[in-house]
C-alpha positions in Angstrom: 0.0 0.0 0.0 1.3 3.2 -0.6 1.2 6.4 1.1 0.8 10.3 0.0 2.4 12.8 2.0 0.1 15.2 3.2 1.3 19.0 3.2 0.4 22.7 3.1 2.0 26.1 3.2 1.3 28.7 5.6 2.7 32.6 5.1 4.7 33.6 8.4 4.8 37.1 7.9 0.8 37.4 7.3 0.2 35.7 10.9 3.2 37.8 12.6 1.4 40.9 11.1 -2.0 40.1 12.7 -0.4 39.8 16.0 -0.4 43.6 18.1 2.4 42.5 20.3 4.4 42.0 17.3 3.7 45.1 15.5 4.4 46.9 18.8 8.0 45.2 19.0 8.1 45.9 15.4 7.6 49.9 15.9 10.0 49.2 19.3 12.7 48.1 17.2 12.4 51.1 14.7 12.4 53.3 17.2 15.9 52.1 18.6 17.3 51.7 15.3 16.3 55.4 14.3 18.0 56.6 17.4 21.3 54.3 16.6 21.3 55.3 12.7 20.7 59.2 14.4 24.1 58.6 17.0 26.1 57.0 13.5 24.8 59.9 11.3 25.9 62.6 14.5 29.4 60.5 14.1 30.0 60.9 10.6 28.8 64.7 10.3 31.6 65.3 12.9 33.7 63.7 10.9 33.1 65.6 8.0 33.2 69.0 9.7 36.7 67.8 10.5 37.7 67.2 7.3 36.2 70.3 6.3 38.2 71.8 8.8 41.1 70.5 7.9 41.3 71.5 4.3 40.7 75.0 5.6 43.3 75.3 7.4 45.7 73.1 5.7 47.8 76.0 4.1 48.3 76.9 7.9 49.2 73.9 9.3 53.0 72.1 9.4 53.2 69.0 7.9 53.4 67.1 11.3 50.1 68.8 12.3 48.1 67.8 9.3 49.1 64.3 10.0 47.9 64.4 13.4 44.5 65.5 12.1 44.4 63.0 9.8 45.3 60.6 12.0 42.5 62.0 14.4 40.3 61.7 11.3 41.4 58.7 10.4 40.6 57.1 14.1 37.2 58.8 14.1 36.2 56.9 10.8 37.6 53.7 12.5 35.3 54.0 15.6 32.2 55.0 13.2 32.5 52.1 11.3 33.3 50.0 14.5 30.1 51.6 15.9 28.1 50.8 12.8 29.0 47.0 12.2 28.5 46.5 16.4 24.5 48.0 15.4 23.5 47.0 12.0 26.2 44.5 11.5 26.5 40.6 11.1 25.1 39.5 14.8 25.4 42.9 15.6 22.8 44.8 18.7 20.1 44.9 16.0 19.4 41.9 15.0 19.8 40.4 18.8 17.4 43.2 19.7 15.5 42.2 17.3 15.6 38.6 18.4 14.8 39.7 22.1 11.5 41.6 21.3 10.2 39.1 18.6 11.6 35.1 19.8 8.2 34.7 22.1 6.2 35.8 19.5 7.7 33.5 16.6 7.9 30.9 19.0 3.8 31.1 19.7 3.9 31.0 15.9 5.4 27.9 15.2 3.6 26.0 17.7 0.5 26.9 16.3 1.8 26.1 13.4 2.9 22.3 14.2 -0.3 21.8 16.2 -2.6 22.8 13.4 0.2 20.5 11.0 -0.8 17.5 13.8 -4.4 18.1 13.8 -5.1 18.1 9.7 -1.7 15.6 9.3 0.5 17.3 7.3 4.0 15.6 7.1 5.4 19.2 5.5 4.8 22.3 6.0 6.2 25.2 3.8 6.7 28.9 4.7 5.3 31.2 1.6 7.0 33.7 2.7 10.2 32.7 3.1 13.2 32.1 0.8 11.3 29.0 -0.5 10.2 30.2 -4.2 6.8 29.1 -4.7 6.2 29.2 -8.4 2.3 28.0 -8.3 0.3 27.4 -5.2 -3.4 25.9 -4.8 -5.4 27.7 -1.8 -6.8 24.6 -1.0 -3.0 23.6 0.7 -2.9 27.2 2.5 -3.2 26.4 6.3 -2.3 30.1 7.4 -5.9 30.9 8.2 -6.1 27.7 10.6 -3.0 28.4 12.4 -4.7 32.1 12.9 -7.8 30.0 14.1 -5.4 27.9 16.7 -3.9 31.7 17.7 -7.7 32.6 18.0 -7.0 35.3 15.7 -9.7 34.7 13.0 -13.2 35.4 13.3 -13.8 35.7 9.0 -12.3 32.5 8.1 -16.0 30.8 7.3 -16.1 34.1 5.5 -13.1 33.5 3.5 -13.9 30.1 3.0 -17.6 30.7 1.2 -15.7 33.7 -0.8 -13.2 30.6 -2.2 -16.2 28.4 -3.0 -17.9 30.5 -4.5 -15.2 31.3 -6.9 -14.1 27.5 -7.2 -17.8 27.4 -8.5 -18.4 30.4 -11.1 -14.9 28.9 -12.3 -16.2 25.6 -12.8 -19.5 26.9 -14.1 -17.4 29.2 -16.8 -15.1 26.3 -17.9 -18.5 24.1 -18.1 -19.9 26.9 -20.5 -17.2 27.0 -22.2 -17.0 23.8 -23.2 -20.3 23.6 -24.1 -19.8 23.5 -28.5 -21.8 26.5 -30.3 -24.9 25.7 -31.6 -24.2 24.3 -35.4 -24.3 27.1 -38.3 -26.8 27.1 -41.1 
């Protein structure tokens, strides 16, 4: 005897979005991150007025002077940079802020997302909006609005569900007129 797998797709980003704690950590996040990109952007104005500065008064300076404030320059571009790949960088206070305000909330996520996998018996689930490149996909193996039923976050979904039948059945009503032959010519 053989056996189908059974699986769906669900979009991750369309459940996070209908969660208020998560578009509050969301706007928490932009918050901080406008105020870092404001302290970097502070950093490298500076840096320019110095530079400005320098080529100013460069006629003035000796030669050992103008390499001290380039070396100052050069050691205020270092600690911008060093400032801006410790915020926005690989692992940087970003994306572990990020990971801070938003783990719970993923991690409610995906258990809804395995217990509404256990309960219609999918063996795979896919993530629409993830890296995965889903060229085609049938609505009928969308499970995103029963995991937003398991978060108790949908109250349309018998809505949604008579809008798709409905459409399932002027489609298969069109395609049954259309392949219905013209009446013979005379």
């Amino acid at each position: 005897m053989l056996y189908a797998q059974k699986f769906g797709y669900v979009n991750s980003q369309y459940i996070l979005n209908q969660l208020p704690e998560y578009e509050a950590a969301i706007a928490r996040l932009d918050t901080l991150s406008s105020q870092w990109r404001e302290n970097i952007k502070t950093l490298y104005t500076d840096i320019e007025y110095m530079r400005t500065e320098l080529a100013s008064e460069d006629v003035l300076l000796t030669r050992a002077m103008r390499e001290e404030r380039e070396k100052e320059i050069a050691e205020q571009v270092k600690e911008a940079q060093e400032l801006q790949d410790k915020t926005f960088g690989y692992e940087g206070l970003y994306f572990l802020k990020r990971a801070e305000l938003t783990q719970n909330i993923q991690d409610r996520v995906f258990e809804a997302i395995e217990k509404t996998a256990k309960k219609h018996k999918l063996q795979i689930v896919f993530d629409k909006s993830g890296e995965l490149v889903m060229l085609y996909t049938n609505p009928v193996h969308d499970y995103t609005d029963f995991v937003l039923e398991e978060m108790g976050l949908l109250k349309k979904r018998a809505e949604k569900k008579k809008r798709y039948e409905k459409q399932k059945k002027d489609k298969e009503s069109n395609e049954r007129n259309s392949n219905t032959p013209p009446p013979p010519s005379r």
